[in-house]
C-alpha positions as CSV (number, residue, x, y, z in Angstrom):
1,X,14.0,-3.4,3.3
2,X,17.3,-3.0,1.5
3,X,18.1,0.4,0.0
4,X,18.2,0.0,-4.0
5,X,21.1,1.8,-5.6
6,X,22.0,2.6,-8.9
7,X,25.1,4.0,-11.1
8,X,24.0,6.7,-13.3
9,X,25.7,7.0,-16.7
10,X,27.6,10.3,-17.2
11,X,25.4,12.7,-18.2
12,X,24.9,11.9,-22.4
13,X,26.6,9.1,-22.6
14,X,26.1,6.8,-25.5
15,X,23.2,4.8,-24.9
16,X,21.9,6.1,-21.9
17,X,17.9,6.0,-21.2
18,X,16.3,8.7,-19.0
19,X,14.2,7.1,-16.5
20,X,10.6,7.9,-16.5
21,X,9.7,8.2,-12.9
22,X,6.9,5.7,-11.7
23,X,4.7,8.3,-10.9
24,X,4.9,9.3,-15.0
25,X,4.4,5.9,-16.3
26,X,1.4,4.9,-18.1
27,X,-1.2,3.1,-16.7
28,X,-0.3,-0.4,-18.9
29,X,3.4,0.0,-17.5
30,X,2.7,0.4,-13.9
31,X,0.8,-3.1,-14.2
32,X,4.0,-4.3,-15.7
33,X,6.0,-2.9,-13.4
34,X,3.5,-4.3,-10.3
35,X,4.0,-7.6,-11.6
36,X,7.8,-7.5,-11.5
37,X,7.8,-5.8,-8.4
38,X,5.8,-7.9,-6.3
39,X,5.5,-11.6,-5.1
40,X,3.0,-13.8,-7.0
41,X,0.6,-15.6,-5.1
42,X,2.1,-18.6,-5.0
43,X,4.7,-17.0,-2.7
44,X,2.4,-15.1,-0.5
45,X,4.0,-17.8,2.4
46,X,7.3,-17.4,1.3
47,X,8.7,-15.2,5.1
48,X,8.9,-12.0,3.3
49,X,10.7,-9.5,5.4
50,X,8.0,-7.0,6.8
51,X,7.6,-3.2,7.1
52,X,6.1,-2.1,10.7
53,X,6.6,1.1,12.8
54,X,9.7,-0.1,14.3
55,X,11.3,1.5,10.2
56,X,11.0,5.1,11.7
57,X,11.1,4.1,15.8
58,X,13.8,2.3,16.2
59,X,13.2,2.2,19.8
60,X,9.6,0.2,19.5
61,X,10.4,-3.6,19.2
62,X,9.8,-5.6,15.9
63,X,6.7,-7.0,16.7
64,X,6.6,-10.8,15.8
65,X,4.7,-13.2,17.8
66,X,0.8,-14.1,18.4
67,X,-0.2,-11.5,15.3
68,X,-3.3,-12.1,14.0
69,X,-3.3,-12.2,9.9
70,X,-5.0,-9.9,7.8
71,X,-4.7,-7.8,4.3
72,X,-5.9,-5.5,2.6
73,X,-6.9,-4.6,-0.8
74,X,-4.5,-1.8,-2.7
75,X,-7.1,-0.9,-5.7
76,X,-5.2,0.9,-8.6
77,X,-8.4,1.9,-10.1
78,X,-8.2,2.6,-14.3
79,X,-9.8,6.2,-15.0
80,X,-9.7,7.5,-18.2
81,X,-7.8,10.6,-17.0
82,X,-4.9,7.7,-15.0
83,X,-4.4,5.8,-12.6
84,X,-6.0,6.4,-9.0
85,X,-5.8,4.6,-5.7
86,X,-9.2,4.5,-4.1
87,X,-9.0,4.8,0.1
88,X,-12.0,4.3,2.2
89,X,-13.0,6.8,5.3
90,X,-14.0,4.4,8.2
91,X,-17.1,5.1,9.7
92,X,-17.0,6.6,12.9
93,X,-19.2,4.2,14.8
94,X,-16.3,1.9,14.8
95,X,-14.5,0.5,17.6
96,X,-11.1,0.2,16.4
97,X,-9.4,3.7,14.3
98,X,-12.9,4.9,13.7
99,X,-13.0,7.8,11.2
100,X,-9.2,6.8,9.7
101,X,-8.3,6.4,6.3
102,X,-7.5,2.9,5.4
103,X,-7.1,0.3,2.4
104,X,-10.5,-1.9,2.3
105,X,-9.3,-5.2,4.2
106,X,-9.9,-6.9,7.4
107,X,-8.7,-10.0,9.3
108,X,-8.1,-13.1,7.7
109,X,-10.7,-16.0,8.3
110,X,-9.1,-19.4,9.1
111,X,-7.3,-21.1,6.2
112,X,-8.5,-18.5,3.7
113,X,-5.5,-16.6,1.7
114,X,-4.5,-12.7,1.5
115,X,-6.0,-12.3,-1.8
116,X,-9.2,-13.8,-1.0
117,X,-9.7,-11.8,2.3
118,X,-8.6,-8.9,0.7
119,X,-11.3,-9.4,-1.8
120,X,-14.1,-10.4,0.4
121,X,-13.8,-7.5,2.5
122,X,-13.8,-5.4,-0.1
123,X,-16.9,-6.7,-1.4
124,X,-18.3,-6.3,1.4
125,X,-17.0,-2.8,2.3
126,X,-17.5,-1.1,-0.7
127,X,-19.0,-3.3,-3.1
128,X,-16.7,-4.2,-5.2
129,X,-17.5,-7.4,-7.3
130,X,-14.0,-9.4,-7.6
131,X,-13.9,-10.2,-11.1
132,X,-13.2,-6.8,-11.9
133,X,-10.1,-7.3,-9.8
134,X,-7.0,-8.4,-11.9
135,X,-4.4,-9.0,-8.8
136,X,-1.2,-7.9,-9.8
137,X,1.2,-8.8,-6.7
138,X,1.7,-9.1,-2.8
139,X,3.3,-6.2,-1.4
140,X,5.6,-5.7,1.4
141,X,3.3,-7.1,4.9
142,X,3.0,-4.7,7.9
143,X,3.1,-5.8,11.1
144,X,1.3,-3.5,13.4
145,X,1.3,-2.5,17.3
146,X,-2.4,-3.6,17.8
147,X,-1.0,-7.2,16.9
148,X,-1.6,-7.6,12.9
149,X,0.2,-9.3,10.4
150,X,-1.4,-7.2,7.2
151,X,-0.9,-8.2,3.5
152,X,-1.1,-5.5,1.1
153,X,-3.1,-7.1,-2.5
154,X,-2.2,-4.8,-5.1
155,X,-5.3,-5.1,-7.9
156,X,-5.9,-3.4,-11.2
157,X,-9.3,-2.2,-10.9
158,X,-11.8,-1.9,-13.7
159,X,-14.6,0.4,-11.5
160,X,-18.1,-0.1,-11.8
161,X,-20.3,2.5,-12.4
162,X,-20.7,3.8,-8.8
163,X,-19.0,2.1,-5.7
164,X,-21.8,0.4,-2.8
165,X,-20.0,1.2,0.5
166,X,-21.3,-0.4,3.5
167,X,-22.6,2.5,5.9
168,X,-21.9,0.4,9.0
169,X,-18.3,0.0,8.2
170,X,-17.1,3.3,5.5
171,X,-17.8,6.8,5.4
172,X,-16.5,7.6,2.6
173,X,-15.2,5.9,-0.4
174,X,-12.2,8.7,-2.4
175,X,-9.5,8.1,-4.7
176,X,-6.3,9.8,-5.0
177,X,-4.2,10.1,-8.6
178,X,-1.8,7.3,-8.4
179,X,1.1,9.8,-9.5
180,X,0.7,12.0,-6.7
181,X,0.9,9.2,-4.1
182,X,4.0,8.0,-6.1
183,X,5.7,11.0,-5.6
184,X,7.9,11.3,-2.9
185,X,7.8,14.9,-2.9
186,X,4.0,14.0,-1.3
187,X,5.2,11.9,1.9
188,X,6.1,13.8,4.9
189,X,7.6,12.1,8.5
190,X,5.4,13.7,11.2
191,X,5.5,12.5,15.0
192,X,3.1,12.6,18.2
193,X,4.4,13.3,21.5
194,X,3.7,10.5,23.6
195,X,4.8,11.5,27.3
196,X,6.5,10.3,28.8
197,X,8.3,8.0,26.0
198,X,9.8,9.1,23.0
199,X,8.0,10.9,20.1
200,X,6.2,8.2,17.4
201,X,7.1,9.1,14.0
202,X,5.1,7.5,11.0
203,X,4.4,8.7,7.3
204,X,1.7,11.5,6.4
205,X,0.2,12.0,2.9
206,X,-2.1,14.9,2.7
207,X,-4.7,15.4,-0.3
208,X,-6.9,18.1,0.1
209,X,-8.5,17.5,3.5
210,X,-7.7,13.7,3.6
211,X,-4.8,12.9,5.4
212,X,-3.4,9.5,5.3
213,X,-1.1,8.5,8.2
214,X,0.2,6.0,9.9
215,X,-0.2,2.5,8.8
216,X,-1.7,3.2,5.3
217,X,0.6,5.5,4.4
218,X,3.2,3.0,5.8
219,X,2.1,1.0,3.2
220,X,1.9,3.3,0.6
221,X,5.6,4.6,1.3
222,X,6.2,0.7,0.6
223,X,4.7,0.3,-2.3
224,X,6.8,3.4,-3.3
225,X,10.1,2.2,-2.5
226,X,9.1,-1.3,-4.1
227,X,8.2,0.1,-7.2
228,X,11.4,2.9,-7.4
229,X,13.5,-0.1,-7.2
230,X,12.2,-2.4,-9.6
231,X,11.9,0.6,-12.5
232,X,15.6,1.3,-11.3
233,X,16.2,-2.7,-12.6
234,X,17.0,-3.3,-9.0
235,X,14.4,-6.6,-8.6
236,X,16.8,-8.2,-6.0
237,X,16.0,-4.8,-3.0
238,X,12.7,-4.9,-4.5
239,X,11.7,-8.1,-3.4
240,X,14.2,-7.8,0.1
């Protein structure tokens, strides 16, 4: 992903705007800004460059071939009080990253899109009834070490009364404040020791006693950077 860079004008120089940082923007211009940010769905086949571990471990080979596709659904969930991000706690009967914090999402069925698979699992992990899912834009894919090819759905979220997770698949069902996942301040490089090869580093975001790592907060680091850049004006590294 390219690095967006801006010239700031001197310091009260005629004409100059103060930036509102994302995570300060109001709920009706983060869906604005989600729009420019990210690809439509008509370009959800378009080879966009992906994020995987390989960004913080060099080291560890892009993966690229045999991946299975999958996505998940990124819900920006309209409170009252702001914007959230809702995260599900996977139950731990699971096989696969039982107990983890994830995005609601799932492996794609053959020829079905992101955006639908990213729905249907989330109806059926939480729920959550689609048409009260405006989708705003495909983020950045991860490709992951277990051999996925994940699409990140951003959707604006108009919540129903209560959320129906599925007790064979979630825990828990949480939601974080949109502006604290925004904020950079809030996303810290940890690593595990992995004898006898190198440390694996990968993004942590701790709220309260939920701590998202690894591939989700992957994701949400992306969804950062794509956002900083296109309230910057920088479209062009958002979309690299």
């Amino acid at each position: 992903m390219a690095e967006a860079k801006r010239v700031e004008p001197p310091e009260g120089a005629e004409g100059s705007v103060p930036r509102v940082p994302v995570a300060r923007l109001p709920a009706g211009e983060v869906e604005a800004l989600v729009r420019s940010a990210f690809e439509p769905v008509e370009r959800w086949n378009a080879g966009l460059a992906p994020s995987s571990d390989h960004d913080l471990n060099p080291e560890i080979p892009l993966p690229i071939d045999g991946l299975q596709p999958a996505a998940v659904l990124v819900p920006l969930i309209e409170r009252p009080e702001g914007l959230t991000v809702l995260f599900t706690q996977r139950a731990d009967q699971l096989r696969r990253h039982a107990g983890q914090i994830a995005f609601p999402g799932g492996g794609c069925e053959r020829g079905e899109t992101p955006w639908a698979a990213a729905l249907r699992e989330a109806q059926e992990e939480i729920g959550l009834d689609p048409v009260r899912v405006r989708i705003g834009g495909l983020a950045t894919p991860y490709r992951t070490l277990t051999g996925y090819h994940i699409t990140p759905v951003v959707g604006l979220v108009d919540p129903p009364e209560a959320f129906a997770p599925s007790a064979a698949e979630v825990a828990e069902v949480f939601e974080v404040p949109f502006a604290f996942l925004m904020d950079p301040a809030n996303h810290e490089r940890r690593h595990r020791d992995q004898p006898p090869g190198p440390p694996r580093w990968h993004w942590t975001i701790t709220w309260g006693d939920k701590v998202i790592w690894g591939v989700t907060a992957g994701m949400v680091r992306g969804l950062y950077e794509r956002l900083e850049a296109a309230s910057q004006g920088d479209d062009h590294a958002a979309r690299d």
